[in-house]
C-alpha positions in Angstrom: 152.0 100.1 -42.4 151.6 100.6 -46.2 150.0 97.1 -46.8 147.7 97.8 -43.7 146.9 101.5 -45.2 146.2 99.8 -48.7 143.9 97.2 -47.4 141.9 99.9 -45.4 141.3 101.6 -48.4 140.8 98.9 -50.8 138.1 97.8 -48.3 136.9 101.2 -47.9 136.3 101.6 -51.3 133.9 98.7 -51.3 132.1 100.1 -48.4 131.5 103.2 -49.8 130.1 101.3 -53.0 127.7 99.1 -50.4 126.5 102.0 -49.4 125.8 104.0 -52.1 124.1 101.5 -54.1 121.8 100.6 -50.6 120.7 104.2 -50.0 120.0 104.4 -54.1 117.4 102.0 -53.6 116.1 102.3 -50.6 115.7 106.5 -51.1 113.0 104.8 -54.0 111.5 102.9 -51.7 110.1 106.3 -49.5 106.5 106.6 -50.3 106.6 110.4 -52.4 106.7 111.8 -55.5 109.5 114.1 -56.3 108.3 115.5 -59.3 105.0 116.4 -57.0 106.8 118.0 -54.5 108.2 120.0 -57.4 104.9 121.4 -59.2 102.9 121.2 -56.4 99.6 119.3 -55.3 97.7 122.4 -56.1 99.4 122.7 -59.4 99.7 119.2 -60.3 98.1 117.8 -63.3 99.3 114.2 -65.4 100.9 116.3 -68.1 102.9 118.9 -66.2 104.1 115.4 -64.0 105.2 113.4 -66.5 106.6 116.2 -68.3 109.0 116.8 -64.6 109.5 113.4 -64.4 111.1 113.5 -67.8 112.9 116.2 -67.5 115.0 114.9 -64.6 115.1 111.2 -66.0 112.8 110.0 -63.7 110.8 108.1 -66.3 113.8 105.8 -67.0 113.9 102.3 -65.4 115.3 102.2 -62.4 118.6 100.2 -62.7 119.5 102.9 -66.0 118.8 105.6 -63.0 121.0 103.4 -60.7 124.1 103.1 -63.8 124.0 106.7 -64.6 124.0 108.1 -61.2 127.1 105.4 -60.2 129.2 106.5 -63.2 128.8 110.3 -61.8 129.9 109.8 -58.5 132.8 107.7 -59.8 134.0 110.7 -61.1 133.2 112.6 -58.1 129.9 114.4 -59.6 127.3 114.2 -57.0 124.4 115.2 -59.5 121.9 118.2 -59.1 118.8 118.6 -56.8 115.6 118.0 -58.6 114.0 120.7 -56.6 116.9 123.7 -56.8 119.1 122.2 -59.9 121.9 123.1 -57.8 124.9 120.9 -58.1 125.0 119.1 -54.8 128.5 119.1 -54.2 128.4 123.2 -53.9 125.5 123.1 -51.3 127.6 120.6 -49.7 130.8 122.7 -49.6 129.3 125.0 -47.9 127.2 123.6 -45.3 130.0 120.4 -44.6 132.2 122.6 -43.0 129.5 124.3 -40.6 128.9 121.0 -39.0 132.3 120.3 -39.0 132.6 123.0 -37.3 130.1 122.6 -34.3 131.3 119.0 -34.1 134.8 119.5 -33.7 133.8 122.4 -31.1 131.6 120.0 -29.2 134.5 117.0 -29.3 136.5 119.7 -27.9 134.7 120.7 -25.0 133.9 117.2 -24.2 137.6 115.8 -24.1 138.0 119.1 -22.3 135.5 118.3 -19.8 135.3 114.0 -19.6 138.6 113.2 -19.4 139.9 115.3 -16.3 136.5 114.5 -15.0 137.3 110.5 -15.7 140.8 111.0 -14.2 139.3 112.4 -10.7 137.0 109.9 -10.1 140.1 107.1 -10.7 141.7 109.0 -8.8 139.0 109.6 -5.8 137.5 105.8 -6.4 134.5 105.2 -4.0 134.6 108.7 -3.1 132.2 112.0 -2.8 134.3 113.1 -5.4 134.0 110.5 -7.5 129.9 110.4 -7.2 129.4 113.3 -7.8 131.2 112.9 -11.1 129.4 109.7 -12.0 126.2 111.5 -11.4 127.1 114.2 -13.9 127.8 111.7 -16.4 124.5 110.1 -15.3 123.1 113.1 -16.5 124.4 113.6 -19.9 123.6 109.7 -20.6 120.4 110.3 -19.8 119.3 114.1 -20.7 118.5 114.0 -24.5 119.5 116.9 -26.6 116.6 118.8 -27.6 115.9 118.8 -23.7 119.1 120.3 -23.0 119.0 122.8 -26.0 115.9 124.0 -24.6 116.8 124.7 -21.4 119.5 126.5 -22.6 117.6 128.7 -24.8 115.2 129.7 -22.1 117.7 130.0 -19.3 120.3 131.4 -21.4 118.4 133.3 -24.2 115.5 133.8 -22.9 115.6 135.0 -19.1 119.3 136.0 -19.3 119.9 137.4 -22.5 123.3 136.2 -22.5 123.4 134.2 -26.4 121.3 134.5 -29.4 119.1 131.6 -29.5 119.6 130.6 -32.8 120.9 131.4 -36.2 124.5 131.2 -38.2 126.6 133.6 -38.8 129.7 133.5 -40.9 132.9 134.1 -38.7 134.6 136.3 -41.4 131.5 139.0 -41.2 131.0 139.2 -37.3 133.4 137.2 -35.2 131.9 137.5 -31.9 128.3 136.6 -33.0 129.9 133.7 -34.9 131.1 132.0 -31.7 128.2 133.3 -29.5 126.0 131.5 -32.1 128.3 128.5 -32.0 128.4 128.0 -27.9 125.3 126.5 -27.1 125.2 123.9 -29.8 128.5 122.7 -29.1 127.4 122.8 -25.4 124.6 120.6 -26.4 126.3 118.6 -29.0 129.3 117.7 -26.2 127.1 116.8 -22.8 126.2 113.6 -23.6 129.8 112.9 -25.6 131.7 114.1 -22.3 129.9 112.1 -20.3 130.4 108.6 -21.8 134.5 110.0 -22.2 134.1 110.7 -18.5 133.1 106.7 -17.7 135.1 105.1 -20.2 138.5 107.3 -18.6 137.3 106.3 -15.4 136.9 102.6 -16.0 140.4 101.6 -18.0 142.3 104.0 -15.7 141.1 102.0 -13.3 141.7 98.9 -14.8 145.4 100.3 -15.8 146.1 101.2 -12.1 146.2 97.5 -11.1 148.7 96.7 -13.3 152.6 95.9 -12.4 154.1 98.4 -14.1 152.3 100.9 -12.0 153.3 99.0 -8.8 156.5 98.7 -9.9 156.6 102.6 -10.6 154.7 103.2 -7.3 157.6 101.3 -5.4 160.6 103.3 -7.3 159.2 106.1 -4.9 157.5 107.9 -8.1 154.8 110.3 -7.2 151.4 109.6 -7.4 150.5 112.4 -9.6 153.4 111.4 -11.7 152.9 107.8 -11.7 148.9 108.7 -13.1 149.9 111.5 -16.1 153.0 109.8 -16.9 152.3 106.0 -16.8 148.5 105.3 -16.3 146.4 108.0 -18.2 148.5 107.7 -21.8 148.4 103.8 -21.6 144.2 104.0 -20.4 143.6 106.2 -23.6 143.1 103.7 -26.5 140.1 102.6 -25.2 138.7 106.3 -25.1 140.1 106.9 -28.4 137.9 104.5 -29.7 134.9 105.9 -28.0 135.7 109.2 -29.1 136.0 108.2 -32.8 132.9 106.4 -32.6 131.2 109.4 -30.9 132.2 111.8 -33.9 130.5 109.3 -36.5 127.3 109.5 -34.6 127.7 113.4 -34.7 128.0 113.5 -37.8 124.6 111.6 -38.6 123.1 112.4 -35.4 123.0 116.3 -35.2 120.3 116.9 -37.3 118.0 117.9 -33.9 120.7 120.0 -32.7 121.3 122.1 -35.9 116.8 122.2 -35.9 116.5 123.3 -32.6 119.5 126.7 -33.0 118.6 126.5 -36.8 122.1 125.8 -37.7 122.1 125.5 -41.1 124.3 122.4 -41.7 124.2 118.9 -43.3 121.7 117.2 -41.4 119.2 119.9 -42.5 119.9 119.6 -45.8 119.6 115.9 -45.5 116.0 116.9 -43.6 114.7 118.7 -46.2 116.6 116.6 -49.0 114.5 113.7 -47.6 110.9 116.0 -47.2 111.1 116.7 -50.4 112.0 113.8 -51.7 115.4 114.9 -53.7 117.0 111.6 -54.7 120.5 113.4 -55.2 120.9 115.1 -52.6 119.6 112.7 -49.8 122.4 109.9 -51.8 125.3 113.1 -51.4 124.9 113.3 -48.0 124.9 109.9 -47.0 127.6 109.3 -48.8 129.6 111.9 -47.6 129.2 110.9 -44.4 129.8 107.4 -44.8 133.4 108.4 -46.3 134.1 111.4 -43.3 132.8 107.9 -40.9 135.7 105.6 -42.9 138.4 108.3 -42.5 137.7 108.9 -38.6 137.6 105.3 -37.9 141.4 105.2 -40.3 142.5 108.1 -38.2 141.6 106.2 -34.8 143.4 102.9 -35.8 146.4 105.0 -36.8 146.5 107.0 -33.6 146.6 103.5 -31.7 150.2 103.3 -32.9 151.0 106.5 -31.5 149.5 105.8 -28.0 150.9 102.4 -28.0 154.3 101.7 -29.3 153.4 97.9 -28.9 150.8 98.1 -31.7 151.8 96.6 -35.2 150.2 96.9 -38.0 150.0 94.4 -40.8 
């Protein structure tokens, strides 16, 4: 387990170095001019830019841009954004755990709701039952989530009145409104998750079923319900493990229509309006930060395989 645990990082640590020095360079690739975005095109003349660009070291060559910035996040200094001079790690800190937030609410509701729903249709194969919940999961597939968070602002916000349509409130200053504002995101966020949870449950349960060690269970006179919780459903969970880790990386980069459409104010708009306005620094932070929270999920998952499966060495 150590050796394992010391490779994984070792190997994570060169990812994470891949990474940062591909989105360096290809953030200088986007067609833009952050020192333009800064003074403004009405604003703008060649002595007020180059006097931005030198001020934020944007007139040095690239590769000493590339050194300097490197040597800073080695020591876990993210820089400042050229636009607000704010040191990127404290934005960060405060919007990280907001999207943390709605995505562990949504990976919630969606184990919540995909794996029962996976274990009835095993359990009702080629039945009404059993339709009806692969049509669901047809649907969340299918429905893409700025569709379904605007259909739940009209039906909900709108015509009901029921939730606040969008907005963030902090938990600490109004509880209720916190979670009321937190619902339909994480409704959103978790109807297409649940649904591929939902198949994948359905399709190794099924495979597990066929196995001896469930006949042989089935024939000590076990019941069924037994014989499915007890035997089949923990050894038909790696599989969905591994979709659900895969699902929380793609939350993390993939919720940036979500938190547009409820105005959530999160990472991925920061990385939004990082990239609008061109801020080097910040747009690097938060790619890098979630390349690192996509390392430590995927760690996580292989380590829970252990768990599920007794069987499972690691070397």
């Amino acid at each position: 387990m150590r050796a394992f645990l010391v490779r994984r990082l070792l190997s994570s640590v060169v990812l994470l170095f891949v990474v940062a020095t591909v989105i360096f360079f290809l953030i200088h690739l986007v067609p833009g001019d952050p020192a333009l975005a800064i003074v403004g095109e009405e604003h703008a003349t060649p002595e007020k830019l180059a006097v931005v660009r030198a001020a934020l070291g944007l007139d040095r060559p690239l590769h000493a841009q590339y050194a300097t910035w490197l040597a800073r996040v080695a020591r876990g200094d993210l820089g400042r954004s050229l636009v607000t001079s704010r040191p990127v790690h404290q934005d960060l800190g405060m919007r990280l755990p907001r999207t943390l937030e709605l995505i562990a609410a949504a990976v919630g509701l969606a184990v919540v709701v995909g794996i029962p729903l996976g274990v009835v249709a095993a359990r009702y194969h080629n039945t009404y039952l059993d339709m009806a919940a692969s049509v669901v999961a047809l649907m969340g597939v299918s429905a893409p989530v700025f569709v379904t968070g605007t259909l739940l602002v009209l039906v909900l916000s709108v015509h009901w009145r029921l939730l606040p349509s969008s907005g963030w409130t902090a938990f600490y200053a109004d509880p209720a409104g916190h979670v009321a504002r937190l619902l339909m995101p994480a409704v959103v966020l978790s109807f297409g998750m649940s649904a591929v949870i939902m198949r994948m449950t359905r399709s190794s349960l099924l495979e597990v079923v066929l196995q001896d060690f469930i006949r042989t269970a089935r024939a000590k006179g076990l019941a069924e319900r037994r014989v499915l919780f007890r035997h089949a459903l923990k050894n038909s969970l790696i599989p969905v493990v591994t979709v659900i880790g895969v699902q929380i990386g793609n939350l993390l980069g993939g919720s940036v229509i979500v938190e547009e459409v409820f105005a959530w104010p999160g990472v991925s708009t920061y990385l939004i309006t990082g990239v609008s306005q061109r801020d080097y620094p910040v747009v690097q932070g938060v790619v890098l930060v979630i390349c690192l929270a996509f390392v430590l999920i995927n760690l996580a998952v292989d380590l829970l395989y252990g768990f599920l499966d007794p069987r499972i060495k690691y070397q």
